[in-house]
Backbone as CSV, one residue per row, in Angstrom:
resi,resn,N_x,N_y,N_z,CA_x,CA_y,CA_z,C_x,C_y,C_z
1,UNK,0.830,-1.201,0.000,0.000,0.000,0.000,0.869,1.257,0.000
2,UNK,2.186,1.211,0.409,2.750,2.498,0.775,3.489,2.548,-0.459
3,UNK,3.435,1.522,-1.221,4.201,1.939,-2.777,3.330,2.354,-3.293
4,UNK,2.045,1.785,-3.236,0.849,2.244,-4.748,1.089,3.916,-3.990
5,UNK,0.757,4.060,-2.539,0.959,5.770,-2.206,1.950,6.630,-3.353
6,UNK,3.266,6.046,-2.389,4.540,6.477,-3.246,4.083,7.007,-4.712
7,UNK,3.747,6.033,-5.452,3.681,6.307,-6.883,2.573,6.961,-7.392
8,UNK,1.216,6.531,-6.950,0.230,7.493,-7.874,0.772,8.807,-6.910
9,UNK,1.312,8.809,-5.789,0.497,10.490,-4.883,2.108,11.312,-5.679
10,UNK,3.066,10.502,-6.311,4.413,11.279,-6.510,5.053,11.414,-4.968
11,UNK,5.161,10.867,-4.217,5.694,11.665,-2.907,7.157,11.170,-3.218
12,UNK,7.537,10.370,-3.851,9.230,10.245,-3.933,9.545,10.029,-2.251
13,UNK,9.053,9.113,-1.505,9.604,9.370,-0.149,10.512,7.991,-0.199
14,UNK,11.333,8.056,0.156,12.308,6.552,0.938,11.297,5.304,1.589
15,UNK,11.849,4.173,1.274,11.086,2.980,2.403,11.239,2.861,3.521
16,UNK,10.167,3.624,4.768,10.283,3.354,5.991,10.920,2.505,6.892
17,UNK,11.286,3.058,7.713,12.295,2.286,8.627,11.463,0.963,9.638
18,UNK,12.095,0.309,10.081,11.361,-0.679,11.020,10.843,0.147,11.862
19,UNK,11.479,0.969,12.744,10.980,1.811,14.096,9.824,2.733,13.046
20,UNK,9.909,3.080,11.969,8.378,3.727,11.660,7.131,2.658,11.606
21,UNK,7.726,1.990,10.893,6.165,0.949,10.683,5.737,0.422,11.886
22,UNK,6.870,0.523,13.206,6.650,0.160,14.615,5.647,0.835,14.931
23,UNK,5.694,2.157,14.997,4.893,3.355,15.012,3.579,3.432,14.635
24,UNK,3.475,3.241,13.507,2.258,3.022,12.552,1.522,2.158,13.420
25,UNK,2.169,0.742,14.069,1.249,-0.530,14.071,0.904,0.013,15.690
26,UNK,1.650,0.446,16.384,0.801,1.134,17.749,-0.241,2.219,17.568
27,UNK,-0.159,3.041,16.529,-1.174,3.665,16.678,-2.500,2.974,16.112
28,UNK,-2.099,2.200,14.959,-3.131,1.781,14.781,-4.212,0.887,15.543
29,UNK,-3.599,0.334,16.751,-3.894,-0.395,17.930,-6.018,0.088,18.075
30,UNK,-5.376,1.251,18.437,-7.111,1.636,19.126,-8.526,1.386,17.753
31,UNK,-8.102,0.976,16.463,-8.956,0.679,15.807,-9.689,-0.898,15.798
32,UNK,-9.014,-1.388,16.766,-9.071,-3.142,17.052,-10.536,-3.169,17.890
33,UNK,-10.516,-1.744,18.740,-11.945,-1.738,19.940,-13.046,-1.210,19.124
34,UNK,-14.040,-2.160,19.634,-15.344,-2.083,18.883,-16.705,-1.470,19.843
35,UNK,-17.499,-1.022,19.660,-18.327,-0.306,20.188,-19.185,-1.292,20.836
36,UNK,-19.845,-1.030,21.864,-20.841,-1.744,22.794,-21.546,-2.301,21.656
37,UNK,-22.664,-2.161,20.677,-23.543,-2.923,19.516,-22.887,-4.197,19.075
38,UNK,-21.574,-3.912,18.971,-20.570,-5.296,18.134,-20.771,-6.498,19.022
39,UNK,-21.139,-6.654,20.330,-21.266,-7.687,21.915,-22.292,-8.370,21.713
40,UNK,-23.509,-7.212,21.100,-24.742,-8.114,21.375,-25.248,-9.047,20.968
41,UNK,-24.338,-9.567,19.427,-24.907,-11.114,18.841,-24.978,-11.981,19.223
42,UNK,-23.952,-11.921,20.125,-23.727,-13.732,20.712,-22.762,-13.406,22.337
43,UNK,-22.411,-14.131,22.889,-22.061,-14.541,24.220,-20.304,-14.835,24.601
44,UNK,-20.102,-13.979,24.850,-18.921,-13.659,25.508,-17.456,-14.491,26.791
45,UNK,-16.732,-14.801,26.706,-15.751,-15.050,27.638,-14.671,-13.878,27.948
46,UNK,-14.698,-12.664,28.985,-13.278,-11.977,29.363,-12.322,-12.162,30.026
47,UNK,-11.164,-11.938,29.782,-9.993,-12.628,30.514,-9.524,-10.944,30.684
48,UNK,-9.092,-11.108,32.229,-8.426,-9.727,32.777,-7.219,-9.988,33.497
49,UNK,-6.864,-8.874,33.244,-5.512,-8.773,34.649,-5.463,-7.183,34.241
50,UNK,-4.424,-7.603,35.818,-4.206,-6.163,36.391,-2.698,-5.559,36.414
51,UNK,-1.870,-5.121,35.672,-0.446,-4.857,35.161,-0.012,-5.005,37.186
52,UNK,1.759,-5.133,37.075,2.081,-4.936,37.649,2.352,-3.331,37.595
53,UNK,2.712,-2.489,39.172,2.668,-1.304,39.072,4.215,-0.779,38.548
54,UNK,3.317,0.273,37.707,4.914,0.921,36.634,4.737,2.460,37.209
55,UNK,6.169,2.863,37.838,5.691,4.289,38.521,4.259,4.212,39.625
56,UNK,3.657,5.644,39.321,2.603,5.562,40.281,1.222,4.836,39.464
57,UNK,1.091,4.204,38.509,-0.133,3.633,37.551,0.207,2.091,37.472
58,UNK,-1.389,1.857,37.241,-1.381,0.180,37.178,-1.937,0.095,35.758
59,UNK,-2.078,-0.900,34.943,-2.605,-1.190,33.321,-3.669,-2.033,33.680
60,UNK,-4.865,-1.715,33.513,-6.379,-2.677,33.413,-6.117,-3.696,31.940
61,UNK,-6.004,-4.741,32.060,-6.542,-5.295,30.363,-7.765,-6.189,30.410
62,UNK,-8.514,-6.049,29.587,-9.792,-6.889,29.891,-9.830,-7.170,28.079
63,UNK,-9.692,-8.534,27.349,-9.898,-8.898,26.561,-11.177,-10.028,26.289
64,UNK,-12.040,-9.785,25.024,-13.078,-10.520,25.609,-13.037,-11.390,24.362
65,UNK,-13.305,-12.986,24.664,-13.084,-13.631,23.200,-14.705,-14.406,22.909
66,UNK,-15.143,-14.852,22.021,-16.399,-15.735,21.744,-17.122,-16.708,22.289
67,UNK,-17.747,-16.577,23.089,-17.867,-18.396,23.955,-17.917,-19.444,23.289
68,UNK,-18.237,-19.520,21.859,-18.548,-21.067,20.837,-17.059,-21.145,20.401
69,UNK,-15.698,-19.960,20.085,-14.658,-20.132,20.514,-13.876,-21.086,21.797
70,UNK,-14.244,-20.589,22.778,-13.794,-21.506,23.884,-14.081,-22.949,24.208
71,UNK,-15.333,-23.149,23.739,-15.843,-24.532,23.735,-15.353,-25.386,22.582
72,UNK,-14.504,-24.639,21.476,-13.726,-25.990,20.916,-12.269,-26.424,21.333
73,UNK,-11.540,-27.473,20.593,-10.697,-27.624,21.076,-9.616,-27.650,20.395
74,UNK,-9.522,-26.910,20.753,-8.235,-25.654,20.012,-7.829,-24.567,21.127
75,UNK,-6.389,-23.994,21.059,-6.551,-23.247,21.511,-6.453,-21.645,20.873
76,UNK,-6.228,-20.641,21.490,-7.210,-19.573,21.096,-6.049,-18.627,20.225
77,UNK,-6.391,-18.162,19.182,-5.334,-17.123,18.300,-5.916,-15.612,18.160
78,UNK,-4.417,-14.705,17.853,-4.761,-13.511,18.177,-6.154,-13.285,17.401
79,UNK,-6.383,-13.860,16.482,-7.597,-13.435,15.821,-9.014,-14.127,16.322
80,UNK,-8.624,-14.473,17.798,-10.018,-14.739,18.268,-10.220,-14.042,19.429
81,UNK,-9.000,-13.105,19.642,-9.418,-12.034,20.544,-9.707,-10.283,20.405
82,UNK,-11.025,-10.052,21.024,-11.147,-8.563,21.001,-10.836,-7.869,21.909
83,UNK,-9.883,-6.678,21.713,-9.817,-5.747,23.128,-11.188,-5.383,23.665
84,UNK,-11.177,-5.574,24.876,-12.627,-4.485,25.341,-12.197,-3.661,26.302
85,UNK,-11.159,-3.773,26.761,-10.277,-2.080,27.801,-9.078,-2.430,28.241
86,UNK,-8.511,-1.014,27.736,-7.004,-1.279,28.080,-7.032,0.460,29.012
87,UNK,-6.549,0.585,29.935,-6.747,2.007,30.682,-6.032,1.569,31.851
88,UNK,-5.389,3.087,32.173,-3.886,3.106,33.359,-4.629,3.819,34.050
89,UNK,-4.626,3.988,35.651,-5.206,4.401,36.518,-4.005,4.246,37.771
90,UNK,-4.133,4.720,39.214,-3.330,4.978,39.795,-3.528,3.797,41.127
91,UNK,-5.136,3.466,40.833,-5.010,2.027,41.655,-6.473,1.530,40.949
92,UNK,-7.294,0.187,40.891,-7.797,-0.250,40.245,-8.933,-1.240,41.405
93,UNK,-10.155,-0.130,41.555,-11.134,-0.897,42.820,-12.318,-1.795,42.267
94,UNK,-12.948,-2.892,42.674,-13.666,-3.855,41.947,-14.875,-2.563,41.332
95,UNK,-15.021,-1.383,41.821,-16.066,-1.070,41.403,-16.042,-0.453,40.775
96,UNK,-14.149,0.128,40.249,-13.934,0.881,39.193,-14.285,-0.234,37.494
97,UNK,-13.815,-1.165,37.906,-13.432,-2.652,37.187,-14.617,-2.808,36.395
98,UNK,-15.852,-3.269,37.355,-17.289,-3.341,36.991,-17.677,-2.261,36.353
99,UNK,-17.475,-0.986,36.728,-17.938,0.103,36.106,-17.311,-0.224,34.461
100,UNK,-16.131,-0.150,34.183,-15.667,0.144,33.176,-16.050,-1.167,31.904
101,UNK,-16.337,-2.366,32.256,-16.500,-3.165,31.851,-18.072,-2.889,31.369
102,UNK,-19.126,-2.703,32.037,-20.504,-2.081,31.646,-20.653,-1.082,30.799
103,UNK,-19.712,-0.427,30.805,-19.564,1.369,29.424,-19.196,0.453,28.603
104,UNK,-18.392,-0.783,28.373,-18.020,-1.731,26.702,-18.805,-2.760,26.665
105,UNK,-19.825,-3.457,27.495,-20.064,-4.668,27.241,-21.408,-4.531,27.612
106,UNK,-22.438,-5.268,27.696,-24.087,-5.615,28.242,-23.429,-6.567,29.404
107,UNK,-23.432,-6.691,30.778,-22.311,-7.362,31.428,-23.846,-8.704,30.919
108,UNK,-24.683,-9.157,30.581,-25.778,-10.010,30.105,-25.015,-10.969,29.224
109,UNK,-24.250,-10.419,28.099,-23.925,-11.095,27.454,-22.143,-11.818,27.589
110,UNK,-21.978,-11.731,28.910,-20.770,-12.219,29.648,-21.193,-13.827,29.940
111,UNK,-20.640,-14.562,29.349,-20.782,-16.309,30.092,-20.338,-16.253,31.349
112,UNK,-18.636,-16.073,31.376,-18.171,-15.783,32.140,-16.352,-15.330,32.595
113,UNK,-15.844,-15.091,33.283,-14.777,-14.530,33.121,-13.701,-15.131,33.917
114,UNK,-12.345,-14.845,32.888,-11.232,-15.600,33.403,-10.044,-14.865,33.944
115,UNK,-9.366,-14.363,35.469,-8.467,-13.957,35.567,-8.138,-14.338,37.099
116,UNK,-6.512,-13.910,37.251,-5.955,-14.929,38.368,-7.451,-14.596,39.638
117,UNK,-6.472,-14.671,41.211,-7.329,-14.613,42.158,-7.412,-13.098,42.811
118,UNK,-6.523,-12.066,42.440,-6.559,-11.107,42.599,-8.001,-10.233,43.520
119,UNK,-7.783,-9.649,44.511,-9.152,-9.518,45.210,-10.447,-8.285,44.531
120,UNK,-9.594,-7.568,44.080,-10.616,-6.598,43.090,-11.100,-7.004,41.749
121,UNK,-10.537,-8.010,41.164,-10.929,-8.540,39.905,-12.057,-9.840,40.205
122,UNK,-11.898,-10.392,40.984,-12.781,-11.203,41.670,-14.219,-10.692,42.567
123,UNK,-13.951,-9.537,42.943,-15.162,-8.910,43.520,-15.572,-8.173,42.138
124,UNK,-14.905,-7.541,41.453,-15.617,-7.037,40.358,-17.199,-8.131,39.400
125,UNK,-16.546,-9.020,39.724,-16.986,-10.126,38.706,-18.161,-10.436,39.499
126,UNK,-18.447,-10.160,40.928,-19.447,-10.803,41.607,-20.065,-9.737,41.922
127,UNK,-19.417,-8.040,41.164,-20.657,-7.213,41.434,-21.737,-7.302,40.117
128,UNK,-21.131,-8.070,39.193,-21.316,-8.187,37.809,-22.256,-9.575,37.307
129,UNK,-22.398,-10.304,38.969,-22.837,-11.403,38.878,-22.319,-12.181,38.218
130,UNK,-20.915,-12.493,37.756,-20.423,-13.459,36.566,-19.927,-14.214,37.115
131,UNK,-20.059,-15.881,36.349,-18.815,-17.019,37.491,-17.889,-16.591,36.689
132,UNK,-16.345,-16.255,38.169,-15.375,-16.299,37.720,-14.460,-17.950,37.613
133,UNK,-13.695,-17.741,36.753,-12.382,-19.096,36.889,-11.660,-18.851,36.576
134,UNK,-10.317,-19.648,37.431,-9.108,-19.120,37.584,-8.542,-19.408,36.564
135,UNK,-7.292,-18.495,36.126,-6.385,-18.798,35.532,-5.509,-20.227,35.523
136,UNK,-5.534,-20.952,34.497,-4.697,-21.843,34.368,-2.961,-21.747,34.857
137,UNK,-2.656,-20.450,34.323,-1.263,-20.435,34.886,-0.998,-20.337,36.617
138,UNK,-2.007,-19.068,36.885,-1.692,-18.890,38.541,-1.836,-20.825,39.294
139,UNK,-3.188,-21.246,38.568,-3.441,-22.399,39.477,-2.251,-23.176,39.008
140,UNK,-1.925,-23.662,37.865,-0.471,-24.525,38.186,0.390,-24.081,38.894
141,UNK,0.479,-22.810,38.967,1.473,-22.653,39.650,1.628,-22.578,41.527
142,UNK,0.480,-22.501,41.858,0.381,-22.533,43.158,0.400,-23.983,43.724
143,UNK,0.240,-24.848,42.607,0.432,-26.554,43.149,1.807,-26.676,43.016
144,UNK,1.973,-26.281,42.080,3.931,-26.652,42.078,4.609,-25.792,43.273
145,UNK,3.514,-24.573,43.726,4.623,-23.435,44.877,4.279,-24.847,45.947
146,UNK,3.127,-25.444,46.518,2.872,-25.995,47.248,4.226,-27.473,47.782
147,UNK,4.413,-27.796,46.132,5.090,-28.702,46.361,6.956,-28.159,46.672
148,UNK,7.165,-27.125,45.909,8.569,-26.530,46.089,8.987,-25.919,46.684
149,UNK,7.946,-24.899,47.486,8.178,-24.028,48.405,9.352,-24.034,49.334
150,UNK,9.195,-25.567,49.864,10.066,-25.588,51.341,11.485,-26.604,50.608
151,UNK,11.838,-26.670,49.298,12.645,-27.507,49.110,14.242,-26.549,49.113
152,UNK,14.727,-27.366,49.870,16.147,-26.235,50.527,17.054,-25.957,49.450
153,UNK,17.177,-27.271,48.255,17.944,-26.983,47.157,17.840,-25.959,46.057
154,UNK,15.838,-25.848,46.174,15.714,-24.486,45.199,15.970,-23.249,45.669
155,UNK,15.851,-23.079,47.484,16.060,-22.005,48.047,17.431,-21.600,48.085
156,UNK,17.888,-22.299,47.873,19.509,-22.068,48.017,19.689,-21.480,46.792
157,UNK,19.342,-22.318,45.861,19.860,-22.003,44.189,19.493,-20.598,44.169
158,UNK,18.218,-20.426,44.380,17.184,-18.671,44.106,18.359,-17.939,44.781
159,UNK,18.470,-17.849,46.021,19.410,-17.233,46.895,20.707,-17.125,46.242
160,UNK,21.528,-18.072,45.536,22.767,-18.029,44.791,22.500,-16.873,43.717
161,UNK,21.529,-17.013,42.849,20.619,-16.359,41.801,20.950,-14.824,42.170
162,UNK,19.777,-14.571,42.940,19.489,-13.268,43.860,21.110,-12.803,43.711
163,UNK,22.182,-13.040,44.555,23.160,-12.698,44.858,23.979,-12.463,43.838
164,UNK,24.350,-13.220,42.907,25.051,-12.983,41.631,24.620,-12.023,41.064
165,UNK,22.931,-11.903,40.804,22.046,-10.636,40.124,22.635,-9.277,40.727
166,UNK,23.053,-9.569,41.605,23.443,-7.809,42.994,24.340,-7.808,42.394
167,UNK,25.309,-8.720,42.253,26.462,-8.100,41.895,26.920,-7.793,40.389
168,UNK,26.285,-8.371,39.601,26.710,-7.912,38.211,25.823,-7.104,37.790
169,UNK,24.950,-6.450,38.262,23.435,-5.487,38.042,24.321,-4.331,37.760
170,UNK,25.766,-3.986,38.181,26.529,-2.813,38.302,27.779,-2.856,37.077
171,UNK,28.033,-4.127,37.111,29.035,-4.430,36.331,28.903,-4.229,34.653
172,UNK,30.276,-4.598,34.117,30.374,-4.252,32.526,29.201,-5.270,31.615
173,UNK,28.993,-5.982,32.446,27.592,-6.979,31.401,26.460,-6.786,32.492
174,UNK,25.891,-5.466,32.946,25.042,-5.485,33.337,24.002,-5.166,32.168
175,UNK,23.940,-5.246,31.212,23.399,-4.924,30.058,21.988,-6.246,29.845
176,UNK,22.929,-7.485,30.379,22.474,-8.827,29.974,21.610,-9.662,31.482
177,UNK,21.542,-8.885,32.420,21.555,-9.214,33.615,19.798,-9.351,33.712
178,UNK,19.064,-10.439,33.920,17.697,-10.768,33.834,16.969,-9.354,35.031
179,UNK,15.834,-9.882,34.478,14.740,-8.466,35.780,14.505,-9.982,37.072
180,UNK,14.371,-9.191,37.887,13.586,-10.240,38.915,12.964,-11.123,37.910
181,UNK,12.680,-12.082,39.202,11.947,-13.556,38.746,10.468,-13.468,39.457
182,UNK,9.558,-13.498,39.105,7.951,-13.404,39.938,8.556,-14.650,40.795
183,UNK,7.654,-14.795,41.717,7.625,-16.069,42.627,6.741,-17.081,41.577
184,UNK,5.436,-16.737,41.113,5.083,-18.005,40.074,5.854,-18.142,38.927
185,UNK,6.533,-17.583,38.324,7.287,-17.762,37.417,8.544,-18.924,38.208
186,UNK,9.548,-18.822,39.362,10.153,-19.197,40.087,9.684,-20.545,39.939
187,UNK,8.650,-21.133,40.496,8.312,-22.183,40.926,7.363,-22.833,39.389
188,UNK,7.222,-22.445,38.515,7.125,-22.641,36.862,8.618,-23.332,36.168
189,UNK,8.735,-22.834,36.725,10.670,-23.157,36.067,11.476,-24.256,36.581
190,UNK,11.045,-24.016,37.939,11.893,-25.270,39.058,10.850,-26.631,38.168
191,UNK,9.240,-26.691,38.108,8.905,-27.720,37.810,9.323,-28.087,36.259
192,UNK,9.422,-27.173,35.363,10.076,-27.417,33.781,11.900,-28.299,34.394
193,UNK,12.236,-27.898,34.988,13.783,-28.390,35.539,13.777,-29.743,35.822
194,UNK,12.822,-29.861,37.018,12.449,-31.178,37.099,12.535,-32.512,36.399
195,UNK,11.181,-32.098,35.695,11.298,-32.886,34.231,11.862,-33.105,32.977
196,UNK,12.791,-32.255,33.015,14.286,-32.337,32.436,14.809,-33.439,33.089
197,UNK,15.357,-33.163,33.921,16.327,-33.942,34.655,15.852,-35.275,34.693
198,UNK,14.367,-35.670,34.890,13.509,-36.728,35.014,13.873,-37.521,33.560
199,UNK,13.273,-36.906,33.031,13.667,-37.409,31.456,14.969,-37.516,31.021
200,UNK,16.028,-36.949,30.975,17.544,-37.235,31.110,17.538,-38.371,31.678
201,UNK,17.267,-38.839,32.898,17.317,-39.868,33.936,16.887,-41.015,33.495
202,UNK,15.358,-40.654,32.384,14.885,-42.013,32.266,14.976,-42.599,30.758
């Protein structure tokens, strides 16, 4: 498209750089959200979370995908999801949550909604009357924290981790030096390790 431009409009311009067309594809972002009317054909599944905090603001995302989507078996591609709110706020209360979700959606045509256990996203959902269910990732991961938690070899290792991170965070390859580790991410990894080693073994 930006050649047929080029040529019928005459602009003689150069072929855009990666960081422009980067540009282009963020702004074009907000044309993906569709107006409350687009909801009402059929029946809904939203999946939310709540950003970790950046500065003094948190990131709402509430994506909502098809329910006759979810019920096959497959799993789900970007093209079976619609934004329905993306908005930064300075803290995020179930009744801001509910509110904002009702200005994009008929909360009627909600089946029902998927995000971790978080206490405002969970009360939101029950001012909204919707069954919530948990996230697949948080819940694996709280069976594997259950089982790894107290194991002295991962605590040690994390702790080795931690400590090396302090000290090269300053140094000439601090460039390459990982961000923290979440605690479910932590205990995600120890069980992928596991079964490495398991399988090596067997």
């Amino acid at each position: 498209m930006f050649i047929h431009l080029n040529l019928y409009l005459r602009l003689n311009l150069d072929i855009p750089t990666h960081s422009t067309v980067l540009n282009w594809t963020k702004k074009q972002g907000i044309s993906q959200f569709m107006s409350k009317d687009f909801y009402q054909n059929q029946k809904w599944v939203l999946i939310a979370d709540e950003s970790i905090q950046f500065g003094n603001k948190k990131l709402l995302l509430i994506l909502a995908v098809p329910e006759h989507r979810c019920r096959q078996n497959k799993q789900l591609s970007y093209k079976d999801i619609v934004p329905l709110v993306l908005k930064v706020s300075s803290s995020w209360k179930a009744e801001n949550i509910a509110s904002e979700i009702k200005k994009h959606i008929d909360f009627k045509q909600i089946s029902y909604c998927v995000s971790d256990t978080g206490s405002n996203l969970t009360c939101a959902f029950k001012l909204l009357n919707r069954t919530h269910i948990h996230d697949v990732n948080h819940t694996f991961s709280l069976i594997i924290k259950s089982v790894f938690e107290n194991n002295s070899l991962l605590n040690e290792y994390t702790k080795s981790l931690s400590l090396l991170r302090a000290q090269k965070s300053m140094s000439k390859i601090a460039r390459i030096v990982p961000p923290n580790q979440r605690i479910m991410n932590r205990f995600t990894c120890a069980c992928a390790q596991y079964k490495y080693e398991l399988d090596a073994f067997i």
